[in-house]
C-alpha positions as a Markdown table, in Angstrom:
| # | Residue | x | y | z |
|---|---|---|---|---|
| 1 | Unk | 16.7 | -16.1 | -54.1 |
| 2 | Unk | 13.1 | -16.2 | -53.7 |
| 3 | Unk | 11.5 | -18.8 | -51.3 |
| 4 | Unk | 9.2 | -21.2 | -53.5 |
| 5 | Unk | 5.6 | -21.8 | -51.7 |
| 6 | Unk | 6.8 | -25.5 | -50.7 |
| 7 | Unk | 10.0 | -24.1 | -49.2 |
| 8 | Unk | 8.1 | -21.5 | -47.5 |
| 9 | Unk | 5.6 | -24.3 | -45.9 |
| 10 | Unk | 8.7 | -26.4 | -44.7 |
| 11 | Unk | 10.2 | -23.0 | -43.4 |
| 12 | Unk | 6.6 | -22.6 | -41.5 |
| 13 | Unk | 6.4 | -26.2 | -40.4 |
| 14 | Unk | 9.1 | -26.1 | -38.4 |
| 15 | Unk | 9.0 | -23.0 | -36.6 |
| 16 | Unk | 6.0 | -23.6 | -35.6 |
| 17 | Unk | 6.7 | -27.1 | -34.2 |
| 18 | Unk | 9.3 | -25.2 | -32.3 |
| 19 | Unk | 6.9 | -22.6 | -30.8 |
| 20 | Unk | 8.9 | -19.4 | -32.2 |
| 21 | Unk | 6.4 | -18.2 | -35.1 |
| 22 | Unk | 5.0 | -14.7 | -34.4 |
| 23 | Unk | 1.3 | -13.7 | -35.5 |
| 24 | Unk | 1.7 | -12.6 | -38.8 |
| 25 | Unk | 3.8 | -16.0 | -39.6 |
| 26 | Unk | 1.0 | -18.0 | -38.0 |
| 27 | Unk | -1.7 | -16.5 | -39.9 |
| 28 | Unk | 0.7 | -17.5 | -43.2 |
| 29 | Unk | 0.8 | -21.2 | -42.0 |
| 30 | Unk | -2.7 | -21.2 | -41.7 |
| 31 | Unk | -3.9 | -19.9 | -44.9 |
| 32 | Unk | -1.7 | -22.4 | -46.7 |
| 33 | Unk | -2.9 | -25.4 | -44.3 |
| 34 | Unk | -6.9 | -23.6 | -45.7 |
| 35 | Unk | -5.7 | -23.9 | -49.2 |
| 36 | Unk | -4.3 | -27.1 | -49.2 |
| 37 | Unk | -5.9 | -29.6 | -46.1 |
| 38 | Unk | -3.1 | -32.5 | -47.3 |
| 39 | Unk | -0.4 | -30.4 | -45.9 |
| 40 | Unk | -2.0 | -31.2 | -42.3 |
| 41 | Unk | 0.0 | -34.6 | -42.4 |
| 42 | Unk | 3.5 | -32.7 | -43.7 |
| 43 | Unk | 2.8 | -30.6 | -40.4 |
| 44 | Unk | 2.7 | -33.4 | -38.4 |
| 45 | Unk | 5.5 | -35.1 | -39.6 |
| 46 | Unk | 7.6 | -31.9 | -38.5 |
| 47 | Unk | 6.1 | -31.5 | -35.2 |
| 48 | Unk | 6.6 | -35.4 | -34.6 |
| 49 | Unk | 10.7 | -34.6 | -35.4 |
| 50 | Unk | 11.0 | -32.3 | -33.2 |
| 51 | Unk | 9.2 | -33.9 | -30.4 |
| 52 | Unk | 12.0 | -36.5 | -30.9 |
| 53 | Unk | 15.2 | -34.6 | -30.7 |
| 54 | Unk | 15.1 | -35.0 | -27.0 |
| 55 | Unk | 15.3 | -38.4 | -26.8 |
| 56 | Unk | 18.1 | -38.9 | -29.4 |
| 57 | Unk | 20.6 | -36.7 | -27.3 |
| 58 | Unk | 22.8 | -39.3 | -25.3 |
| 59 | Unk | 22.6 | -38.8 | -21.5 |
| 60 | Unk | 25.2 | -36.6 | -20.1 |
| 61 | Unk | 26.1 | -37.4 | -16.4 |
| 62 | Unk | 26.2 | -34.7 | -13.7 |
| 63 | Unk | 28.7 | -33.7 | -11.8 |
| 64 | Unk | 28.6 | -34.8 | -8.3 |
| 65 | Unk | 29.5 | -30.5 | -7.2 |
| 66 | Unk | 27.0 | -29.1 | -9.6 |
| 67 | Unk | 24.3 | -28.3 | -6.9 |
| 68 | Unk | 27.3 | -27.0 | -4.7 |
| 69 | Unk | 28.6 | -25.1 | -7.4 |
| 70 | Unk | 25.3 | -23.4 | -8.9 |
| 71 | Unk | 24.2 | -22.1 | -5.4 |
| 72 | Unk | 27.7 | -20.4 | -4.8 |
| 73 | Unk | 27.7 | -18.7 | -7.9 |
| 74 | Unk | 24.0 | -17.2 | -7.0 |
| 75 | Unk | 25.5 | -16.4 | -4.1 |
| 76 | Unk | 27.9 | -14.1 | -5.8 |
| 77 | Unk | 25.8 | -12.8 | -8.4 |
| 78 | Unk | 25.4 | -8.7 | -8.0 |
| 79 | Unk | 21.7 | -7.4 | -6.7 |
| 80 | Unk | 19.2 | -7.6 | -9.4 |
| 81 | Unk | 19.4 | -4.3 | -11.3 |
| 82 | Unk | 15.7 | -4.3 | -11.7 |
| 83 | Unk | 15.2 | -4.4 | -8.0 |
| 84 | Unk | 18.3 | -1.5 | -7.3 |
| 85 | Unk | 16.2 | 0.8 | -10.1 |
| 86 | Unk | 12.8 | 0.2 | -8.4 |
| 87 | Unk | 14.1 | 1.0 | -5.2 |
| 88 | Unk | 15.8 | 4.0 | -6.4 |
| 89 | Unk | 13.1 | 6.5 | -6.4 |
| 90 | Unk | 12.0 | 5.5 | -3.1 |
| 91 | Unk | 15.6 | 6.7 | -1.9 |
| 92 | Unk | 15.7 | 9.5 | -4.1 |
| 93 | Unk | 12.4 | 10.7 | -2.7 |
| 94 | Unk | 13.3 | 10.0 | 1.1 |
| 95 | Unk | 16.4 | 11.9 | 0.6 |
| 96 | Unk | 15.1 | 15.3 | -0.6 |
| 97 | Unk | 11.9 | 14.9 | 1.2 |
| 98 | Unk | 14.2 | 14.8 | 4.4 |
| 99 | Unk | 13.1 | 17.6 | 5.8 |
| 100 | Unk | 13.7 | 18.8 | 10.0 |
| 101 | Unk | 10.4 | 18.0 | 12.2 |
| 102 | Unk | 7.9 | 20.0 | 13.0 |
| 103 | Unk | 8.7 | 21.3 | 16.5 |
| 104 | Unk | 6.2 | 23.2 | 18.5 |
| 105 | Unk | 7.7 | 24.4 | 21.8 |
| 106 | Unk | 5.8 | 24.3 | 25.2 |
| 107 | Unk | 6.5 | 27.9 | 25.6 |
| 108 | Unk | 5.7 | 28.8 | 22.3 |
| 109 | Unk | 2.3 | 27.6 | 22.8 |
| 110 | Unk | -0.7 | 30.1 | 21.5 |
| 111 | Unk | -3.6 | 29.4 | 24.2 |
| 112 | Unk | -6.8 | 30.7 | 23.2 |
| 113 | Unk | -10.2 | 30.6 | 25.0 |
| 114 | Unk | -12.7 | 28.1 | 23.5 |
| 115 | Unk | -16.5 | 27.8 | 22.4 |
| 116 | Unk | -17.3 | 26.6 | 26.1 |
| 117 | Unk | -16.3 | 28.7 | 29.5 |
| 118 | Unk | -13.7 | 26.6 | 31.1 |
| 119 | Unk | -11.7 | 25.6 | 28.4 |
| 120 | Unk | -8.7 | 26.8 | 26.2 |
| 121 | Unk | -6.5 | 25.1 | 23.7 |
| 122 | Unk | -3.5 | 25.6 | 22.4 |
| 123 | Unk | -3.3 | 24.7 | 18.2 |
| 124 | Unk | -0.4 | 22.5 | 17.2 |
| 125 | Unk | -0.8 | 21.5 | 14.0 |
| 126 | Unk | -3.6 | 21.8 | 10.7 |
| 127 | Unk | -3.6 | 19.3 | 8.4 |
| 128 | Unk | -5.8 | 21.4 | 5.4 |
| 129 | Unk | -5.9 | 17.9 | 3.2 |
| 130 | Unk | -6.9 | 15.7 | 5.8 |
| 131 | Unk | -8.8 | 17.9 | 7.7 |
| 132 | Unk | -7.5 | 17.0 | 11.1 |
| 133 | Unk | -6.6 | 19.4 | 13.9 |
| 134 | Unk | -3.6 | 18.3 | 16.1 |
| 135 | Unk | -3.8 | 20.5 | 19.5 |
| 136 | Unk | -3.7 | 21.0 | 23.3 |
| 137 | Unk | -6.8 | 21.1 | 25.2 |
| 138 | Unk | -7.7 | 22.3 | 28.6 |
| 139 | Unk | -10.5 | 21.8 | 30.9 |
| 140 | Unk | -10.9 | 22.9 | 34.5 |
| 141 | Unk | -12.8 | 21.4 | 37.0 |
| 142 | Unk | -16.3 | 20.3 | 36.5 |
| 143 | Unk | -16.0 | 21.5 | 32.9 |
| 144 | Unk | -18.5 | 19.6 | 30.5 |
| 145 | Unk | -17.5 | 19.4 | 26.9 |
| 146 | Unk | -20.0 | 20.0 | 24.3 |
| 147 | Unk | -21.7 | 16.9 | 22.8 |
| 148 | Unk | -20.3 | 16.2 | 19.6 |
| 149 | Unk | -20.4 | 13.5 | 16.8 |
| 150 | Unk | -17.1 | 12.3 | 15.0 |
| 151 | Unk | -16.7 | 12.9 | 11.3 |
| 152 | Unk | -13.1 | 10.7 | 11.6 |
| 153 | Unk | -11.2 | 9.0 | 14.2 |
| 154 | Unk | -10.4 | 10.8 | 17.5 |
| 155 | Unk | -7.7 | 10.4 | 19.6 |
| 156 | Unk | -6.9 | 11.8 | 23.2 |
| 157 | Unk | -4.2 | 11.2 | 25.4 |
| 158 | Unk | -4.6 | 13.0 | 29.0 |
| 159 | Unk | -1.7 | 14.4 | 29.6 |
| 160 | Unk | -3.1 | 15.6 | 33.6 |
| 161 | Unk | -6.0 | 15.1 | 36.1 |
| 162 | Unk | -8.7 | 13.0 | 34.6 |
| 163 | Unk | -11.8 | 13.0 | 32.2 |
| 164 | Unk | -14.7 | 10.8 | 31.8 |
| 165 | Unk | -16.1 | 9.6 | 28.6 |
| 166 | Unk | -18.9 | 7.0 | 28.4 |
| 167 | Unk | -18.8 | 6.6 | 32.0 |
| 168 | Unk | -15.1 | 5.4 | 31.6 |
| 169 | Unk | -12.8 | 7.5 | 33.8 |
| 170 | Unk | -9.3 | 7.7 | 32.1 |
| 171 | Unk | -6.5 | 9.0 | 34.3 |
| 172 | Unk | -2.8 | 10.3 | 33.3 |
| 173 | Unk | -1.5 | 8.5 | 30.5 |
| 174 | Unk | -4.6 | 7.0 | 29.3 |
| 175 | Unk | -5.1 | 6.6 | 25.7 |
| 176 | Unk | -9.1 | 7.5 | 24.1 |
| 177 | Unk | -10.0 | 6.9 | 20.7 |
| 178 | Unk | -13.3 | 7.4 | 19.3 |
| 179 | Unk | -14.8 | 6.1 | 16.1 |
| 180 | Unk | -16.0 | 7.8 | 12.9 |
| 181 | Unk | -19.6 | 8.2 | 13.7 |
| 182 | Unk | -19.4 | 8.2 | 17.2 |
| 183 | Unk | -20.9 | 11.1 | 19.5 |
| 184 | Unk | -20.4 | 11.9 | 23.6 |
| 185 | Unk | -20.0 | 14.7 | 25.5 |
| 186 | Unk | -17.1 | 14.4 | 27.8 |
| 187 | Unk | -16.5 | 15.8 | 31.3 |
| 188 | Unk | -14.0 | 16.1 | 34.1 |
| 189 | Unk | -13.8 | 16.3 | 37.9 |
| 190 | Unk | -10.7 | 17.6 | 39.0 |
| 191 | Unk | -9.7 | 19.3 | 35.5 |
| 192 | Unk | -7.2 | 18.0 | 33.2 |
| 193 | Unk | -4.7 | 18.5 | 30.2 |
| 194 | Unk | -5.4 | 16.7 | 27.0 |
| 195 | Unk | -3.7 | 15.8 | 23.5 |
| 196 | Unk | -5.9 | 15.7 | 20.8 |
| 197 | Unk | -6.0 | 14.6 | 17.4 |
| 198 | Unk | -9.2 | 15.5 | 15.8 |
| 199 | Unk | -11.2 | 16.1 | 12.4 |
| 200 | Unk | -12.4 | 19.9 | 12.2 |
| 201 | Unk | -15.5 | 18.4 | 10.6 |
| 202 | Unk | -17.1 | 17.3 | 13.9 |
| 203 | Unk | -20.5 | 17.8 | 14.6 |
| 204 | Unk | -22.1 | 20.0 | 17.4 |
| 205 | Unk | -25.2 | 17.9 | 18.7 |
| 206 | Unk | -27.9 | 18.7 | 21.2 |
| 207 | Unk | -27.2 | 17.0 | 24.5 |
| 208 | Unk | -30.2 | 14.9 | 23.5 |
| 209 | Unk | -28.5 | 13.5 | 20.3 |
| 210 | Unk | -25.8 | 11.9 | 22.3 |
| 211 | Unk | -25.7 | 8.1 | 22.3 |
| 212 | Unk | -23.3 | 5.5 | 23.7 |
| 213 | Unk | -21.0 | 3.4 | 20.9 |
């Protein structure tokens, strides 16, 4: 049976006094309320109803447990599926990406002579994306490094003997790290053995160009 235009208004009128119409029904609802204003008070006779309903539903007492109750049986409820699938592919990914390190043996170290009399270093690792240089450096006594600017973060670790930078003498086990931006020129007395992380986009300056940072 076809709905008749006043059925279809009171079918309207009271979905949307319960807040469930979609767009397409709202859109109806309004072009009949355009069409015909005196339906405004039908409306709100409807939406006056239903604002009612909650205080015509006798009280219901609560059991003195509920609260003890409800909390246990969150307690038991199974982990939210929607977390378990969103941590899936992180797990997934760890597994087959759980590959053996990267081992570079003392012995196996490659030494090569560098730019500068006086030092050698030893490569340990390229990284092409990030353009950093991993590697072993070595300076013997008196040896002056060539003034330089950093394109990224440095970091040193002397392994042996010392090295000055910026006037700050760093000993076995001290930690250096040095600022994108930031240029010196290193030296040490005694001669020394360094780790070094480094950008392979560093500068090469003129002694002149150096500044403190």
């Amino acid at each position: 049976m076809e709905t008749m235009p006043d059925e279809e208004f009171n079918l309207l009128a009271a979905l949307n006094a319960l807040d469930t119409l979609d767009e397409s029904e709202r859109r109806a609802l309004a072009e009949q309320l355009n069409a015909s204003p005196e339906l405004q008070s039908e409306l709100a006779t409807f939406e006056a109803a239903i604002a009612a309903i909650a205080y015509t539903t006798p009280p219901i007492p609560v059991a003195p447990d509920l609260k003890d109750r409800l909390f246990q049986r969150i307690a038991e409820l199974p982990p939210n599926p929607v977390e378990s699938a969103d941590l899936e592919p992180i797990v997934a990914d760890s597994i087959e990406n759980n590959l053996p390190p990267f081992i570079v043996r003392s012995r196996d170290v490659k030494w090569k002579p560098f730019r500068v009399p006086g030092i050698s270093i030893g490569n340990l690792y390229i990284d092409k994306q990030k353009r950093e240089i991993t590697c072993l450096m070595r300076l013997e006594a008196g040896v002056i490094f060539p003034p330089h600017r950093h394109a990224g973060p440095e970091e040193i670790v002397v392994l042996e003997g010392d090295l000055t930078v910026e006037g700050e003498r760093c000993d076995r086990g001290d930690y250096v790290r040095s600022v994108p931006g930031s240029a010196h020129s290193p030296f040490t007395e005694r001669g020394c053995l360094l780790l070094i992380k480094s950008s392979t986009d560093n500068e090469w300056l003129a002694r002149s160009e150096v500044r403190s940072t």
